[in-house]
C-alpha positions as YAML, in Angstrom:
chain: A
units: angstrom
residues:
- id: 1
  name: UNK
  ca: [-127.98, -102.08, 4.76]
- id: 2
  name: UNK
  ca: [-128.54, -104.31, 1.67]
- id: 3
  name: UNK
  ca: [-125.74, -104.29, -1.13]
- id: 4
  name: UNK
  ca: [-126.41, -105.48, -4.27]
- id: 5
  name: UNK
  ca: [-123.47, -106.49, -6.59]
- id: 6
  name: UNK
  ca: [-124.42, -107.42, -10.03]
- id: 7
  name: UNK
  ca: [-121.38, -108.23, -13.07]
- id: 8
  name: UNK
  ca: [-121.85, -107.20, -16.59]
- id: 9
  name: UNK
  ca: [-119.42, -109.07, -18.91]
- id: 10
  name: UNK
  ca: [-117.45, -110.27, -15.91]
- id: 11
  name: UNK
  ca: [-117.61, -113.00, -13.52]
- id: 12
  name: UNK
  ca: [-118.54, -111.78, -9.84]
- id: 13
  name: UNK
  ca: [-116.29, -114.19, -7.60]
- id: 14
  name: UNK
  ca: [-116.18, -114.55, -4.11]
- id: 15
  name: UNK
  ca: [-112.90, -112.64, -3.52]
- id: 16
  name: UNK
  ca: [-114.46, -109.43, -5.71]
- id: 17
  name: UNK
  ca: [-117.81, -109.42, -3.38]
- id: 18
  name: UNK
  ca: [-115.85, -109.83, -0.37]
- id: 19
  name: UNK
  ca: [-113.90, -106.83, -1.79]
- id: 20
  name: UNK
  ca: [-116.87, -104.76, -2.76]
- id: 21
  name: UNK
  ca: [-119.10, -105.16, 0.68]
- id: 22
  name: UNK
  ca: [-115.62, -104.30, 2.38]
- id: 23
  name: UNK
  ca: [-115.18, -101.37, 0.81]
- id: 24
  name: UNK
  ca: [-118.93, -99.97, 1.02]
- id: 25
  name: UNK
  ca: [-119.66, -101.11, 5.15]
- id: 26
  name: UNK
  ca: [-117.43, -98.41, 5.97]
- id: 27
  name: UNK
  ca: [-119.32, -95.88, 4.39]
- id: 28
  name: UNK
  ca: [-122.05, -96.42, 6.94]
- id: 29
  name: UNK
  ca: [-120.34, -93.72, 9.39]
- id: 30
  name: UNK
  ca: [-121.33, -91.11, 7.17]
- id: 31
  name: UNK
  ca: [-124.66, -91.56, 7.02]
- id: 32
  name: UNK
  ca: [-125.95, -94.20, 9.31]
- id: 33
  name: UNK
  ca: [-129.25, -95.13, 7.78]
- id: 34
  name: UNK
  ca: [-128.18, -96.46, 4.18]
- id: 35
  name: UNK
  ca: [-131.08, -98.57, 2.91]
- id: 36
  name: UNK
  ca: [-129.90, -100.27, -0.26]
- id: 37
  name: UNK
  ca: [-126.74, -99.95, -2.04]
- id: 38
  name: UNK
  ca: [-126.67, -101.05, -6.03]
- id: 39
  name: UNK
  ca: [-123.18, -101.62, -7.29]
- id: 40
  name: UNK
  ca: [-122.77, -102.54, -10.98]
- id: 41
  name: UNK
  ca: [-119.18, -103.82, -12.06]
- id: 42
  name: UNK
  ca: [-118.95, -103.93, -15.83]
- id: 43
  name: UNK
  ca: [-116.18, -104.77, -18.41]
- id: 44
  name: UNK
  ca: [-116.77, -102.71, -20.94]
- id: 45
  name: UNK
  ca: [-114.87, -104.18, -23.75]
- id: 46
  name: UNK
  ca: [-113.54, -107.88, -24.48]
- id: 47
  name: UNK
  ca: [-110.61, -106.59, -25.74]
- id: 48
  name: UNK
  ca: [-108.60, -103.55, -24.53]
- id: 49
  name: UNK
  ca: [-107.46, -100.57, -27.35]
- id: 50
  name: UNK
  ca: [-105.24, -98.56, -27.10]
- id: 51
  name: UNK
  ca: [-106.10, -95.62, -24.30]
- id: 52
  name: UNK
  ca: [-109.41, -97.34, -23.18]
- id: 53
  name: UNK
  ca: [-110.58, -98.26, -19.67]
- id: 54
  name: UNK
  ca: [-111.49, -101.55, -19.39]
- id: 55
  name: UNK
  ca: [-113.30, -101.53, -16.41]
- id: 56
  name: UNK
  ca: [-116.41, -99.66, -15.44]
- id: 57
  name: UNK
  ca: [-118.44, -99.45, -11.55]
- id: 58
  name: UNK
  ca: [-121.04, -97.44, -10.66]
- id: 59
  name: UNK
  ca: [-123.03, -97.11, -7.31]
- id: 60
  name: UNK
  ca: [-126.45, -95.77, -6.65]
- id: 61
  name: UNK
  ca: [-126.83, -95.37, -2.68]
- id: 62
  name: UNK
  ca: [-130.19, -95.07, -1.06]
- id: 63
  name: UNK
  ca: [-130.78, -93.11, 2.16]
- id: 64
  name: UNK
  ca: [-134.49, -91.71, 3.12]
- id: 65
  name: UNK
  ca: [-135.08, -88.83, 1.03]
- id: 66
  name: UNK
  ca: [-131.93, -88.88, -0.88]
- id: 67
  name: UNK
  ca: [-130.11, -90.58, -3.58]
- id: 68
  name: UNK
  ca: [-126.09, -90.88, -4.43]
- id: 69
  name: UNK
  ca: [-124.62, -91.69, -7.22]
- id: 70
  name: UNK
  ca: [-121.36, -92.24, -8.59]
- id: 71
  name: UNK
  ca: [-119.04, -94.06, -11.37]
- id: 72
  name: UNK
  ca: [-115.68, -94.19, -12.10]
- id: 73
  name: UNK
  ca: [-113.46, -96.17, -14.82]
- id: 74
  name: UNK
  ca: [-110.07, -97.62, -14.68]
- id: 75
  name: UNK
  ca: [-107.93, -100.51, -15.81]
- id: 76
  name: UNK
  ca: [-107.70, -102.19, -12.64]
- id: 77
  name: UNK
  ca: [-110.61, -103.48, -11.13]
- id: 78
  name: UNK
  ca: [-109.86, -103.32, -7.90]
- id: 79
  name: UNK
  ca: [-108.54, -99.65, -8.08]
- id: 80
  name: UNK
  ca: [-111.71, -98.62, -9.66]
- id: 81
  name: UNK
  ca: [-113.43, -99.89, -7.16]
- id: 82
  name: UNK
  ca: [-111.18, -98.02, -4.57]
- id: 83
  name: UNK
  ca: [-111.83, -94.87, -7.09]
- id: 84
  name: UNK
  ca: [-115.82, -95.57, -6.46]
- id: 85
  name: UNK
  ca: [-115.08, -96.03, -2.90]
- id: 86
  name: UNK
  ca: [-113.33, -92.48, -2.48]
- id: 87
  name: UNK
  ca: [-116.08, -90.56, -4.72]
- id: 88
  name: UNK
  ca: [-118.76, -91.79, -2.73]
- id: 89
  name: UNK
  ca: [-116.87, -90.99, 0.32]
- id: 90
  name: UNK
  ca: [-116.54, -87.44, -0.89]
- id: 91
  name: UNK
  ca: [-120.44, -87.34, -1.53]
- id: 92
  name: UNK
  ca: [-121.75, -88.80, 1.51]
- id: 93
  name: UNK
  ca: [-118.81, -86.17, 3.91]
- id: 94
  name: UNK
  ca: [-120.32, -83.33, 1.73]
- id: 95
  name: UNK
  ca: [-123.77, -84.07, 2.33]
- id: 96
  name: UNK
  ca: [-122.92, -84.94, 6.28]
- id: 97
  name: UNK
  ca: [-121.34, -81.52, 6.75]
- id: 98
  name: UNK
  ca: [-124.27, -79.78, 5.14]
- id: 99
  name: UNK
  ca: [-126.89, -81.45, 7.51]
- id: 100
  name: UNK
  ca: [-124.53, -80.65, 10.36]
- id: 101
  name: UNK
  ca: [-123.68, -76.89, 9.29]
- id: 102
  name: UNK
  ca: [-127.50, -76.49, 8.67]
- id: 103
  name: UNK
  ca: [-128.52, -78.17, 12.17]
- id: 104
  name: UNK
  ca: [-126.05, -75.42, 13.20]
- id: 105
  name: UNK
  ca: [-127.53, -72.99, 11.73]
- id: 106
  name: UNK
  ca: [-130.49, -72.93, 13.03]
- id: 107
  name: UNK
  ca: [-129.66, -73.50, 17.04]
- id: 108
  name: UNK
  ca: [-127.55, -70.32, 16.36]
- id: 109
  name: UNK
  ca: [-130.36, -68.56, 15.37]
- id: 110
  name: UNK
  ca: [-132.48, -69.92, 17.74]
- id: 111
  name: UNK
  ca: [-130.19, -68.08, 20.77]
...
């Protein structure tokens, strides 16, 4: 699996790519043959007003013959990336349990 991490208006240090790649490798039980993985962490503002999330991160996953997606916004960075974490989680489980439930499926019918 190949994870990309690229910053916009924010420095990526070691401790938030550590962070990042930590967070993503355990997706890989989901669905075992992730290909590439682009992460984009983004500060959306130099300044905060009032109400505003300051951070943005957004992850496009790529498995053979399907794509995820997701994004989330917070004013942490590191719970926004735990946010990201837990919608992608949802996404991938979703799509698992459909390709099992399907595979299912069809050896019931099969009997």
């Amino acid at each position: 699996m190949k994870i990309i991490i690229k910053g916009t208006n924010i420095t990526l240090t070691a401790p938030i790519k550590s962070y990042v790649e930590g967070k993503i490798d355990g997706l890989e039980k989901f669905v075992g043959n992730i290909q590439k993985v682009n992460i984009e962490l983004e500060l959306t503002s130099k300044h905060h007003q009032n109400g505003e999330n300051l951070f943005r991160a957004e992850a496009n996953i790529t498995v053979p013959k399907h794509f995820f997606r997701a994004e989330s916004f917070g004013d942490d960075l590191y719970a926004t990336i735990d946010k990201l974490r837990d919608e992608l989680k949802m996404e991938l489980r979703k799509f698992k349990d459909k390709k099992i439930s399907k595979k299912r499926r069809q050896l019931s019918s099969e009997l």
